[in-house]
C-alpha positions as CSV (number, residue, x, y, z in Angstrom):
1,X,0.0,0.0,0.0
2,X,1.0,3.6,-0.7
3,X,1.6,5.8,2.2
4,X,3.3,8.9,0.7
5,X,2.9,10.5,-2.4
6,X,4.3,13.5,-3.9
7,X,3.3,15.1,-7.3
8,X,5.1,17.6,-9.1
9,X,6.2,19.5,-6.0
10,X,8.0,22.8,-5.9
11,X,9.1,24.1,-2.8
12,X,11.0,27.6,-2.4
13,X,12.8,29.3,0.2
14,X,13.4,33.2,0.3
15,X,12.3,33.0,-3.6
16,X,15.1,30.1,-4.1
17,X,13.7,26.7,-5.8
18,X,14.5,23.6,-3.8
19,X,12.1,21.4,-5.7
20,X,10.6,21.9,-8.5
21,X,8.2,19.5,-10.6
22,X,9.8,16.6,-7.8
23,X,8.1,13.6,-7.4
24,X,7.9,10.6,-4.9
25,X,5.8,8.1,-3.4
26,X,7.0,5.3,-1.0
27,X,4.9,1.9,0.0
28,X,4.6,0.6,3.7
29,X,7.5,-1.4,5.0
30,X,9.9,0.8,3.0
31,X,13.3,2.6,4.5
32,X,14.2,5.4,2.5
33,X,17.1,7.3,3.2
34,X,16.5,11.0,1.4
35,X,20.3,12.1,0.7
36,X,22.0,15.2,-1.0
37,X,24.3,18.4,-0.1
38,X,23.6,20.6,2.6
39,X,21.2,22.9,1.4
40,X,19.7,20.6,-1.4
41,X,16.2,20.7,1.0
42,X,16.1,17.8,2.6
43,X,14.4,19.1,6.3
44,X,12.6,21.4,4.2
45,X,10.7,18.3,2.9
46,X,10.1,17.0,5.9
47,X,8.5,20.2,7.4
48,X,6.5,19.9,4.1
49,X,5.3,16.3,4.7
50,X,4.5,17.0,8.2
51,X,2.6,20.2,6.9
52,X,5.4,22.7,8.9
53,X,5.0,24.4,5.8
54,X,2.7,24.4,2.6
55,X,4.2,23.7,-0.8
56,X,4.4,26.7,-3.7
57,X,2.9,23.7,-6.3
58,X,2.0,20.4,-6.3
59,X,0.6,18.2,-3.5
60,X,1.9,16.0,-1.2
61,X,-1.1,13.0,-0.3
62,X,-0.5,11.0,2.8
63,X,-2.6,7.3,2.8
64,X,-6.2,7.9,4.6
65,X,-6.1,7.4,8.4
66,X,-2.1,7.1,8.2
67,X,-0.6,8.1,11.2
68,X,3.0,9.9,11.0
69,X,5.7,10.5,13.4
70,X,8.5,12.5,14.0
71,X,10.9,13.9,16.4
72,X,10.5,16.8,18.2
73,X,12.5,19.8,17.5
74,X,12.5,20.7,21.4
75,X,14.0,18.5,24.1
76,X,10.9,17.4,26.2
77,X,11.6,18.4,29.6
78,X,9.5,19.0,33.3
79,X,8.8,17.0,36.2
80,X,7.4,13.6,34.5
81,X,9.5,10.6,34.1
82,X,10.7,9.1,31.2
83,X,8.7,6.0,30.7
84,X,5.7,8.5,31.6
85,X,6.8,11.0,28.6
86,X,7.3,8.3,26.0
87,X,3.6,6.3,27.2
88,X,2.0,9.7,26.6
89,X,3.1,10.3,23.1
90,X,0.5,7.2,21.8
91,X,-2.0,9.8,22.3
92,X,-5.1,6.9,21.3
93,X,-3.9,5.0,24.3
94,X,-3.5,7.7,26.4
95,X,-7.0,9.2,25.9
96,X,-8.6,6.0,26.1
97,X,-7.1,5.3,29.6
98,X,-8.4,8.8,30.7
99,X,-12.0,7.8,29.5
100,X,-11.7,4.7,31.4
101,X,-10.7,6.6,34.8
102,X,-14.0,9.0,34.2
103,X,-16.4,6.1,35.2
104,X,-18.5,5.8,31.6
105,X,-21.5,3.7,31.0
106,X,-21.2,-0.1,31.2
107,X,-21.6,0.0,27.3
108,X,-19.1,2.4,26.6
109,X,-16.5,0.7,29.4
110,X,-16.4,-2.1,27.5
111,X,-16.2,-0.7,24.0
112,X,-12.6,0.8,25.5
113,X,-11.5,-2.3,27.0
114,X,-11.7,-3.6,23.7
115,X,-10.2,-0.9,21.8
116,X,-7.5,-1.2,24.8
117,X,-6.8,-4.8,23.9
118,X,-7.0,-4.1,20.4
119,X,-4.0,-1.9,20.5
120,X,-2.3,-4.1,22.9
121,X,-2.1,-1.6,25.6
122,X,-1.3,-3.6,28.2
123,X,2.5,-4.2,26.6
124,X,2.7,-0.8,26.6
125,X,5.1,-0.2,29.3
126,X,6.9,-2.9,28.5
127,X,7.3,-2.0,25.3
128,X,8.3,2.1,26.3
129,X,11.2,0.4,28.5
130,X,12.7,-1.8,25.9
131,X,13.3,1.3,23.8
132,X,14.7,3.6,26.6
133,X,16.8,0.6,27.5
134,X,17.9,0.5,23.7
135,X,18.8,4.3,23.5
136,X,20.7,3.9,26.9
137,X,18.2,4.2,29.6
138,X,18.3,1.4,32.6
139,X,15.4,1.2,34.8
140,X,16.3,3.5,37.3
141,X,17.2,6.1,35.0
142,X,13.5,5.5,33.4
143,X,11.8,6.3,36.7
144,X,14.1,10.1,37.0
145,X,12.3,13.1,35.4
146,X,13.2,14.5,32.1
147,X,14.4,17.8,33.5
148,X,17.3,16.0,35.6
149,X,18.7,15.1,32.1
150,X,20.8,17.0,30.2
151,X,19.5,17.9,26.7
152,X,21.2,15.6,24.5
153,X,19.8,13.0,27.1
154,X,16.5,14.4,26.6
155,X,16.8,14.2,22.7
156,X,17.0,10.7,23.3
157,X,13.7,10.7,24.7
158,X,12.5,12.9,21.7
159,X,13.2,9.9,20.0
160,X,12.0,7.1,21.6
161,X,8.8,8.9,21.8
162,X,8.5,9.1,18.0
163,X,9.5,5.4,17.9
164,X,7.0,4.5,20.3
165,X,3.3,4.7,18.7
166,X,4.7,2.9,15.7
167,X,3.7,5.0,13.1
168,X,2.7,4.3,9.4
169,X,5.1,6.7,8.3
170,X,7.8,7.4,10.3
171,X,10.1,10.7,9.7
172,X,13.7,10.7,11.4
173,X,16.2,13.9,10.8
174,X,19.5,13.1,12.2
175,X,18.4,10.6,14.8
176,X,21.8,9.6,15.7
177,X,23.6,13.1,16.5
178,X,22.8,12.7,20.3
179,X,23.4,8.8,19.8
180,X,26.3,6.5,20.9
181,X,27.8,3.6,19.3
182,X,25.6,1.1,21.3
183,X,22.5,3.2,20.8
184,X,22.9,3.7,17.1
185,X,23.6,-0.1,16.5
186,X,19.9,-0.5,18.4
187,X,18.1,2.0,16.4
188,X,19.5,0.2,13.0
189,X,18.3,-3.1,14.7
190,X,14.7,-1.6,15.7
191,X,14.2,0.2,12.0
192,X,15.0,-3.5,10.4
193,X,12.1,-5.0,12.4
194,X,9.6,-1.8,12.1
195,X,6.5,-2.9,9.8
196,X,5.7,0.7,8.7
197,X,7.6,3.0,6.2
198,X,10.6,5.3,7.2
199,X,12.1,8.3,5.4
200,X,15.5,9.4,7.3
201,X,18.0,12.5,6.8
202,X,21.1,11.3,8.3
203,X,25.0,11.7,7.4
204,X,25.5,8.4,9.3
205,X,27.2,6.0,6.3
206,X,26.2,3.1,8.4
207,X,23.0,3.7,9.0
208,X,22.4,4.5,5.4
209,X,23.9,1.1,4.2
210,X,22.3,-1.0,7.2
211,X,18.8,0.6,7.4
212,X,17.5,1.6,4.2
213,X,16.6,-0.3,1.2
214,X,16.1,2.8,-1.1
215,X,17.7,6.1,-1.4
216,X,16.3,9.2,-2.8
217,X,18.7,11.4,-4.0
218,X,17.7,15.8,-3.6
219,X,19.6,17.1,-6.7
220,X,19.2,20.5,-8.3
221,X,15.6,20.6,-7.4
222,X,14.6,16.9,-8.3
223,X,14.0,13.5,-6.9
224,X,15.6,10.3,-8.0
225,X,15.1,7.1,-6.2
226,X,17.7,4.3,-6.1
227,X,16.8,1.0,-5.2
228,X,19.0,-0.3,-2.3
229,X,21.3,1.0,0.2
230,X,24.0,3.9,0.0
231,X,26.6,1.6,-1.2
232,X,24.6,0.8,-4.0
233,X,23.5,4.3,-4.5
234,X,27.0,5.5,-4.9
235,X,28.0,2.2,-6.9
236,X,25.0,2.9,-9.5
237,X,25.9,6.5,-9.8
238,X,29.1,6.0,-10.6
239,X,28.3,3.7,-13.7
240,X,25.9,6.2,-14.6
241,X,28.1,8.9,-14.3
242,X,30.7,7.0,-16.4
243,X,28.0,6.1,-19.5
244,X,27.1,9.9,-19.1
245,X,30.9,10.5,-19.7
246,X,31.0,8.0,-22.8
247,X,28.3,9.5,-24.3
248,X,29.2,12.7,-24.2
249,X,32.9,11.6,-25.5
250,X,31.1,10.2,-28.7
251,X,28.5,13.0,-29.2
252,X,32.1,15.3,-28.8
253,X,33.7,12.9,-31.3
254,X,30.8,12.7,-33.5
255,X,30.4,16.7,-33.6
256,X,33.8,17.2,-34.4
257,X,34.3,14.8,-37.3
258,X,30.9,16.8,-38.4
259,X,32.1,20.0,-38.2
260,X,35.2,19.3,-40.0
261,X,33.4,18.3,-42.9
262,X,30.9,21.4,-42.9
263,X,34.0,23.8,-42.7
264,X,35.7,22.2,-45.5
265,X,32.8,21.9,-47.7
266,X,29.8,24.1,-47.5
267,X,30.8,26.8,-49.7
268,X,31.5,24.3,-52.6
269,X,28.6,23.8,-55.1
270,X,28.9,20.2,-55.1
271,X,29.3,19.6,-51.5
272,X,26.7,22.2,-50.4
273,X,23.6,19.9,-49.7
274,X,25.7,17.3,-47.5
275,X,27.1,20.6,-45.7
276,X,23.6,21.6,-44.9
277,X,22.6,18.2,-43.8
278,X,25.3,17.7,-41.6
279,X,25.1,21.3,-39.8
280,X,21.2,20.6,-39.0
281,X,22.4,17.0,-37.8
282,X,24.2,19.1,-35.8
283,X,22.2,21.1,-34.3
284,X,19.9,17.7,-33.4
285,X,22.9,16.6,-31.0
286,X,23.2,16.2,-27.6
287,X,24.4,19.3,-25.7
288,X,27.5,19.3,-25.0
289,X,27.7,19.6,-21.1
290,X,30.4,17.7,-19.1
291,X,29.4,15.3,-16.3
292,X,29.1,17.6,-13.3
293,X,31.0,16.9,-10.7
294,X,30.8,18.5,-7.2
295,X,34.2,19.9,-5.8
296,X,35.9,17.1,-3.8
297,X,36.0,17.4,-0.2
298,X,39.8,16.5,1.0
299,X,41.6,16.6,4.1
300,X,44.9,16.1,5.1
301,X,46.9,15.9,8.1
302,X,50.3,17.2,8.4
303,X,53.1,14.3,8.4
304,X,54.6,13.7,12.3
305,X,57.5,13.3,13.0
306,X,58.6,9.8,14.0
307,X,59.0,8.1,17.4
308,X,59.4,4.7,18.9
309,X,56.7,3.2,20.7
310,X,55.9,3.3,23.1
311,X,53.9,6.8,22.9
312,X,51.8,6.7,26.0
313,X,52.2,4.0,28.8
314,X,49.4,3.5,31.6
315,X,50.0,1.6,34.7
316,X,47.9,0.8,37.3
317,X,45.7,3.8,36.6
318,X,42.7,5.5,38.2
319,X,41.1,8.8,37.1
320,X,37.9,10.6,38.2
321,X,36.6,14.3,39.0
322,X,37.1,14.5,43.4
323,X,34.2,11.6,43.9
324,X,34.0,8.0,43.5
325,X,36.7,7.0,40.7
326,X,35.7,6.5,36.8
327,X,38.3,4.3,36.1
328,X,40.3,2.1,37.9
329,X,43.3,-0.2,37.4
330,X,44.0,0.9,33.6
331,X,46.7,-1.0,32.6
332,X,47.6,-0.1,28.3
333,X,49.9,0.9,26.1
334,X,49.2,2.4,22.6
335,X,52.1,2.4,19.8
336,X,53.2,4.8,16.9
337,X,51.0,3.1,14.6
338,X,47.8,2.1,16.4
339,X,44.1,2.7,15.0
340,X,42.2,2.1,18.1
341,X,38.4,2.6,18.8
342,X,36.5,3.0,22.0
343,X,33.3,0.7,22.9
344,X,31.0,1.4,25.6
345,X,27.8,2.9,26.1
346,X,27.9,6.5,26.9
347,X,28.7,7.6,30.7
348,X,31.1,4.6,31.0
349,X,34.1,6.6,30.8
350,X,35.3,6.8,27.3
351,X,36.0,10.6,27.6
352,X,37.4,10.4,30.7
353,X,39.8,8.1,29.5
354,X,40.9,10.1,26.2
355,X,41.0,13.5,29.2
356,X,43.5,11.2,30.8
357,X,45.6,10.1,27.9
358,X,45.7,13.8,26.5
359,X,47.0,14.9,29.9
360,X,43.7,17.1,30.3
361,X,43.4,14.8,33.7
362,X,45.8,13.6,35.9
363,X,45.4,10.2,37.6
364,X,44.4,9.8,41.0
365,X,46.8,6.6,41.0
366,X,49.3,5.2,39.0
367,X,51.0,6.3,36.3
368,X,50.8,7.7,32.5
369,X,53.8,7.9,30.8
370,X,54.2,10.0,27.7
371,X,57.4,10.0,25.2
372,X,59.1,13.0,25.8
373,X,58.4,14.7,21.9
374,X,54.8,13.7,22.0
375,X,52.2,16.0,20.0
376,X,48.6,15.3,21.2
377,X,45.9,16.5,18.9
378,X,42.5,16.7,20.9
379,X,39.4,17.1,18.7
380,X,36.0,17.6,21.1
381,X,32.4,18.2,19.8
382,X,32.1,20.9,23.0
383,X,35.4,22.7,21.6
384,X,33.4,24.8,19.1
385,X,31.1,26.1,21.8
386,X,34.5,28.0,23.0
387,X,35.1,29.8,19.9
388,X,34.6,33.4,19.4
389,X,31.6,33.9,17.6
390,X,33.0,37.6,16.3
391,X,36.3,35.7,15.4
392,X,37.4,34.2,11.8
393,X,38.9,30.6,10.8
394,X,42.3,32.5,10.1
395,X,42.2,34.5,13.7
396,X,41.5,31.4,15.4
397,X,44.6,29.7,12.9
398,X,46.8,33.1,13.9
399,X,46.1,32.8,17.7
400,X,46.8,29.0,17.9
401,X,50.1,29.2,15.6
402,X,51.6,33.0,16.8
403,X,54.8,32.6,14.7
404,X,53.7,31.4,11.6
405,X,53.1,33.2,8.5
406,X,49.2,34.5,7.6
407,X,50.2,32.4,4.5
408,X,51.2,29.6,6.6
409,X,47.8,29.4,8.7
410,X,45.9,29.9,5.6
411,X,47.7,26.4,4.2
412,X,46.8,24.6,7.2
413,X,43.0,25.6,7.0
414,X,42.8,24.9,3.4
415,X,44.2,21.4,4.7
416,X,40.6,21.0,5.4
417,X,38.6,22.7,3.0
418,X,38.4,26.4,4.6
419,X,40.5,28.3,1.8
420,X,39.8,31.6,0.6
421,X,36.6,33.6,1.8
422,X,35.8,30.8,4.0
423,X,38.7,31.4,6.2
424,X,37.8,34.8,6.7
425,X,33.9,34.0,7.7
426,X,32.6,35.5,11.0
427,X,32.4,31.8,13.2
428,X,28.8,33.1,14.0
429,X,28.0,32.7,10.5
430,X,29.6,29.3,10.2
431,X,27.8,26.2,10.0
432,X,28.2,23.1,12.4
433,X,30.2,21.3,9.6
434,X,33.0,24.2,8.8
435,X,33.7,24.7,12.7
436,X,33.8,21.0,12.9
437,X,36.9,21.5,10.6
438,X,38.3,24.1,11.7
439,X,38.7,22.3,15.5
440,X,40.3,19.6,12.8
441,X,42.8,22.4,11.6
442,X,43.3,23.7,14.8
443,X,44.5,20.1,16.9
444,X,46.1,19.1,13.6
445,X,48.3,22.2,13.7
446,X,51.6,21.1,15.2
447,X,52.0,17.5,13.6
448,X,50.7,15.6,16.5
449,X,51.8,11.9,16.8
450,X,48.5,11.1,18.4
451,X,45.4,12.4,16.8
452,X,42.6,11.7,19.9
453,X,39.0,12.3,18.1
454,X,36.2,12.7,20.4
455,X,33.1,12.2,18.0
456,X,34.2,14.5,15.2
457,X,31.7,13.5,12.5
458,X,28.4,15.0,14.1
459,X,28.3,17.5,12.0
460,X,30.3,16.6,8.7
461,X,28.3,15.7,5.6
462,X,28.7,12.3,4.0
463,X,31.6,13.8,1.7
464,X,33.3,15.3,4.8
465,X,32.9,12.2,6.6
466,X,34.6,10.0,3.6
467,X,37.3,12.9,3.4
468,X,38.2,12.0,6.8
469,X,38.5,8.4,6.8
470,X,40.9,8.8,3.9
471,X,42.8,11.2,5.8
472,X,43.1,8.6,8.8
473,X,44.3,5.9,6.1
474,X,46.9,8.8,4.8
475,X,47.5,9.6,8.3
476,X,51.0,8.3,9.9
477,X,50.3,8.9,13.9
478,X,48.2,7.0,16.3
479,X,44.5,7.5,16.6
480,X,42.1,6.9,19.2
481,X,38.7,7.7,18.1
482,X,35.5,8.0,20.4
483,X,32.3,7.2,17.9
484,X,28.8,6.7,17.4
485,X,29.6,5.9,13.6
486,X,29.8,2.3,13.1
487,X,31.2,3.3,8.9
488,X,34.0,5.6,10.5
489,X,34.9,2.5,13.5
490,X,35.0,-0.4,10.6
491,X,36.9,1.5,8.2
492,X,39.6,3.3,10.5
493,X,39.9,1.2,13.5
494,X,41.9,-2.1,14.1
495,X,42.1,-2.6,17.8
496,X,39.0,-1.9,19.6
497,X,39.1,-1.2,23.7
498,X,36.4,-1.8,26.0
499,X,35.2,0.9,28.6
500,X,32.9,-0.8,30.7
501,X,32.4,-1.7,34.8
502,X,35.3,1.2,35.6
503,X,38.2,-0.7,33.2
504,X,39.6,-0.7,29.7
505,X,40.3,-3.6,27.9
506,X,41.3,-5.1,24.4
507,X,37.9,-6.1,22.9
508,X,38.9,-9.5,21.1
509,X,37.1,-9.4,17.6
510,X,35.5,-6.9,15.2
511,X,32.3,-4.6,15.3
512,X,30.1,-7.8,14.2
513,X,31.2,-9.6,17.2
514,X,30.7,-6.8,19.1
515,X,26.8,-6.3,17.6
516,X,26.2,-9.8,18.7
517,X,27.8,-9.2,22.3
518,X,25.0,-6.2,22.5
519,X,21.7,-8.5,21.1
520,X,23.2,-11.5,23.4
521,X,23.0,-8.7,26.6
522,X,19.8,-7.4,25.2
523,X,18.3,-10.9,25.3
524,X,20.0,-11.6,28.8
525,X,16.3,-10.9,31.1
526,X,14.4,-12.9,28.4
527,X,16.5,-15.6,28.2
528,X,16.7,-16.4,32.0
529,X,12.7,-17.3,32.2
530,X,13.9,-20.2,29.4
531,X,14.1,-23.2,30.2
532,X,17.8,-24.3,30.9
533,X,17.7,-27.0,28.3
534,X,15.9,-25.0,25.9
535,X,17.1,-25.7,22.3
536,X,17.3,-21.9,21.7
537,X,19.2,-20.8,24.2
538,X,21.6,-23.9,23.8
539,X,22.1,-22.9,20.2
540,X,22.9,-19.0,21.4
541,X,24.9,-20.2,23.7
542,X,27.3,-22.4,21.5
543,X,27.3,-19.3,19.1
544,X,28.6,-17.4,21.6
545,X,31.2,-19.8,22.5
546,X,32.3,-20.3,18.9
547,X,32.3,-16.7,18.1
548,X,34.9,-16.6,21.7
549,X,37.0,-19.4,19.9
550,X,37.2,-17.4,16.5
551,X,37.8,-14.0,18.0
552,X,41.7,-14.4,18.6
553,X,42.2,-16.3,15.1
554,X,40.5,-13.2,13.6
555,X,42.1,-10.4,16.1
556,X,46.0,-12.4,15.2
557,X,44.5,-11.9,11.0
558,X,44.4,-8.3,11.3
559,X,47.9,-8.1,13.2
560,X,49.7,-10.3,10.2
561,X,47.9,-7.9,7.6
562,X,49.4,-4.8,9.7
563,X,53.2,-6.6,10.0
564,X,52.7,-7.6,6.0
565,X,52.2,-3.8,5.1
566,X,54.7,-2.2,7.5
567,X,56.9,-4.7,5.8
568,X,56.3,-4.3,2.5
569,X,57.0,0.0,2.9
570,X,60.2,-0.6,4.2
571,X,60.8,-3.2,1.3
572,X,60.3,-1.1,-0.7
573,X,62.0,2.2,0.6
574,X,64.9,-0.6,0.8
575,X,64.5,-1.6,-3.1
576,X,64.2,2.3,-4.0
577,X,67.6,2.9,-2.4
578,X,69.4,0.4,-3.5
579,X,68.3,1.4,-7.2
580,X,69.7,4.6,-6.6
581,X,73.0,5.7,-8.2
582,X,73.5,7.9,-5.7
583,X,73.5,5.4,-3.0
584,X,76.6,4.1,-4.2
585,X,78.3,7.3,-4.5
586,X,77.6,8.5,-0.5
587,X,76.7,5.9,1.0
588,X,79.4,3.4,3.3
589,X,79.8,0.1,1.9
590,X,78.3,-1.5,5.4
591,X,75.6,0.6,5.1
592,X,75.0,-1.0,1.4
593,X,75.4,-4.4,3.0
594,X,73.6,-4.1,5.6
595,X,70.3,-3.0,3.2
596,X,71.2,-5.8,1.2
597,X,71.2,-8.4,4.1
598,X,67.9,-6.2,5.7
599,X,66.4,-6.9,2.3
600,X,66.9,-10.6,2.5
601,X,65.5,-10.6,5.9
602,X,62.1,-9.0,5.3
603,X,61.7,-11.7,2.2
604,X,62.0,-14.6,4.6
605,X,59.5,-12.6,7.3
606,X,57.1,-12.0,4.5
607,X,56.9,-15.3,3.5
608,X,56.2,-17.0,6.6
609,X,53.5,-14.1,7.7
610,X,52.0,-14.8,3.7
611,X,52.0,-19.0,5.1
612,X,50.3,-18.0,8.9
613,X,48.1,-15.8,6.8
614,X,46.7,-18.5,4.6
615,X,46.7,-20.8,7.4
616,X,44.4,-18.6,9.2
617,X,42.4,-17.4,6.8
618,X,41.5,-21.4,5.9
619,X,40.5,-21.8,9.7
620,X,38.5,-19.3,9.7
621,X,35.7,-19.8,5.9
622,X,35.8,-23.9,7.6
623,X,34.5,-22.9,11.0
């Protein structure tokens, strides 16, 4: 069944088109994710689906009796609590309990009862506290009122109350900006299992390739639909893009071998008519536009200088703010080289831990040790609330870097896409996304060997976002990155640490495994009213315990890729000397035998990491 439909919709904005003659309609059960650059009017349609705002043509036609929800723009807040604040937002249940309390007639009494039933409103509560507990809520935080939660908390809440009455159509703009890791990877799992349709804004990769299965694409004021996810959104528009570029080769091709002939011959008698022909054939062509493509984004990070691991040592460590400690006994060590992530549901102590590697808080106990020429780059969301809204990109770049050239600052702000008048924009006129990267320019500025990122893709587009995971691949320092984007964790990341119950730890296996470790807890209540020989639980149970058995074979996988390419650079740094003439010429003869004999060396290591590698990889497609 049809639940949306849009008909030759034009929408304008201070007299600016952002849709004109667009069209859409979307069936129930469908996820589409509604895509396109900031600007392209993405909330805009929203607003005009909710009716926020009424559209300068066409029509927008919802199914009869559909219901449709959304998030709310405001936090909720006051004294209720939260499982109160999302039961209230099904408004039929609600109203139908307060007729109940008002005493009616016999008649009527039991015409609600079975409406009541009918809507299964006795699972309601259960039902409100499985999403809180999925967005992060336990049950005592469920019983506290809203106002005793912070705003991003209470956005939460804005949520779960959309998600709650199960809508027909269900609109979701950004719903995973106040999110964490473990949240987001419960909202992707709730939107696979809802029945009714769902359009969602987001700049979340992941979400876009794990909870849709269509993507609408806002592009100079039209609509076009993809079938599938983002990944096969991007992968069709590519090959579309490249048969656009073929054609117009040909039609380019084609044009010119006309032309040629029409300037050579259409002032001679007996060529005339054929001249003629061909210049109206011409004029029946194609036009002649290129393929437009949008500027790149890029980022890059400057190239640090090298040390020997390890960076940061930490024994025996506690940390906390004056009252009961955060974290206790943290015993790591990261190296030059390391792509580490942080797991753990927000309020477990993730930024408290990256506080105390930075040196932003001391321990309480034990020990950090930091290598005497470490850079740290800190990147924090709250960092752009201290900027000076009267201030520029390039007075922020002159105050952080007071003996370098305006030239010089302006290079490293370019580094990240704010060149030219963007660097001189007033940061009150700036939007989420450019001061995002100018906090990138500014803990980027000295070469830092350690890059810590404390959720820095909230407010970066999709581009933005894939600029920066290239720049982490390009990158030659350590990260430690602090996420609620599952894309950004899978692609960057290959050590993941556990913050959980006061401790860090090495999380043995990848984001899958780590998925499954979250539905296993999820299930954890439900599963202890089985039966203890129950077949089901036996068979999660032995998944579990396989998945325990494959996780080293899979963590010891990645650590032979990481040695094979490390080796394979210095291989070939090795071969490129050697092949130099001028190696010969400066160089001490040791030195050259000593490269030749290192050369040797890394052959013989690469061949029996290439031999574990096969091994391993065969253990793990037969289990």
């Amino acid at each position: 069944m049809t639940v949306l439909a849009i008909r030759n919709l034009t929408l304008r904005i201070a007299g600016r088109a952002l849709l004109e003659g667009a069209d859409l309609t979307l069936d129930t059960g469908r996820k589409l994710g509604l895509v396109g650059r900031n600007g392209a009017g993405k909330s805009t349609l929203l607003k005009a689906i909710t009716g926020l705002i009424q559209p300068d043509g066409g029509e927008i036609r919802l199914a009869s009796r559909a219901r449709l929800g959304q998030v709310a723009q405001e936090a909720p807040g006051g004294a209720q609590s939260l499982l109160d604040a999302v039961l209230e937002a099904d408004t039929e249940r609600a109203a139908l309990l307060a007729e109940l309390a008002r005493a009616p007639d016999p008649h009527r009494a039991a015409e609600v009862h079975d409406r009541l039933i009918a809507i299964r409103a006795e699972a309601a509560p259960a039902r409100a506290a499985a999403i809180l507990s999925g967005l992060g809520f336990d049950e005592a935080a469920q019983a506290r009122p809203l106002s005793s939660f912070s705003g991003g908390w209470r956005m939460r809440v804005a949520l779960a109350r959309a998600l709650f009455p199960e809508p027909d159509l269900l609109l979701l703009d950004e719903p995973t900006n106040h999110l964490d890791l473990e949240a987001t990877l419960w909202l992707e799992a709730w939107l696979a299992r809802f029945p009714g349709a769902v359009i969602v804004v987001s700049h979340d990769r992941g979400l876009l390739d794990r909870g849709v299965d269509i993507i609408a694409h806002l592009d100079r004021g039209r609509i076009t639909t993809y079938p599938g996810n983002f990944e096969a959104f991007v992968r069709i528009k590519a090959e579309r893009a490249a048969q656009q570029e073929a054609t117009r080769a040909k039609v380019a091709a084609q044009r010119a071998h006309m032309q040629a002939f029409v300037d050579r011959f259409r002032y001679k008698a007996s060529k005339a008519r054929q001249a003629q022909s061909r210049l109206k054939a011409l004029e029946k062509l194609p036009p002649l536009d290129a393929v437009i493509e949008d500027t790149p984004t890029t980022f890059a990070f400057p190239e640090p200088e090298a040390l020997s691991p390890p960076i940061v040592a930490i024994d025996r460590a506690e940390a906390g703010y004056g009252g009961p400690a955060i974290l206790r006994d943290v015993t790591l060590r990261i190296d030059p080289d390391d792509r580490i992530a942080l797991l753990g549901a927000n309020g477990n102590g993730k930024s408290t831990f990256a506080k105390l590697l930075a040196g932003r808080l001391a321990p309480s106990r034990g020990e950090v040790r930091r290598s005497g020429r470490l850079r740290i780059g800190f990147f924090a969301q709250h960092q752009a609330e201290e900027l000076e809204p009267e201030g520029t990109p390039l007075s922020h770049m002159r105050a952080a870097l007071p003996k370098a050239t305006d030239t010089q600052c302006r290079a490293q702000l370019a580094r990240f896409g704010l060149a030219g008048e963007k660097a001189e924009t007033r940061i009150a006129a700036c939007s989420g996304g450019e001061k995002a990267r100018l906090l990138l320019a500014l803990c980027t500025r000295d070469a830092p060997q350690l890059l810590i990122l404390d959720e820095p893709t909230n407010h970066l587009d999709i581009d933005a976002r894939e600029a920066l995971v290239k720049a982490l691949a390009d990158y030659a320092g350590a990260v430690l990155l602090i996420t609620h984007d599952p894309h950004l964790v899978e692609l960057v990341a290959d050590r993941l640490w556990l913050v959980e119950g006061g401790g860090v730890r090495s999380f043995e296996g990848d984001l899958d495994e780590y998925r499954a470790l979250l539905v296993e807890r999820a299930r954890g209540p439900a599963r202890a009213g089985e039966a203890s020989g129950g077949r089901a639980a036996q068979d999660r149970r032995d998944r579990a315990e396989s998945r325990a058995q494959l996780a080293p074979l899979r963590q010891r996988l990645k650590e032979v890729e990481k040695l094979l390419e490390r080796l394979g650079l210095e291989a070939r740094l090795i071969e490129k000397r050697l092949a130099d003439p001028e190696t010969y010429a400066k160089r001490k003869a040791e030195d050259i035998a000593w490269a030749t004999a290192r050369r040797g060396a890394i052959a013989k290591e690469v061949a029996a990491l290439e031999e574990e590698w096969l091994t391993l990889s065969e253990r793990l497609d037969a289990a």
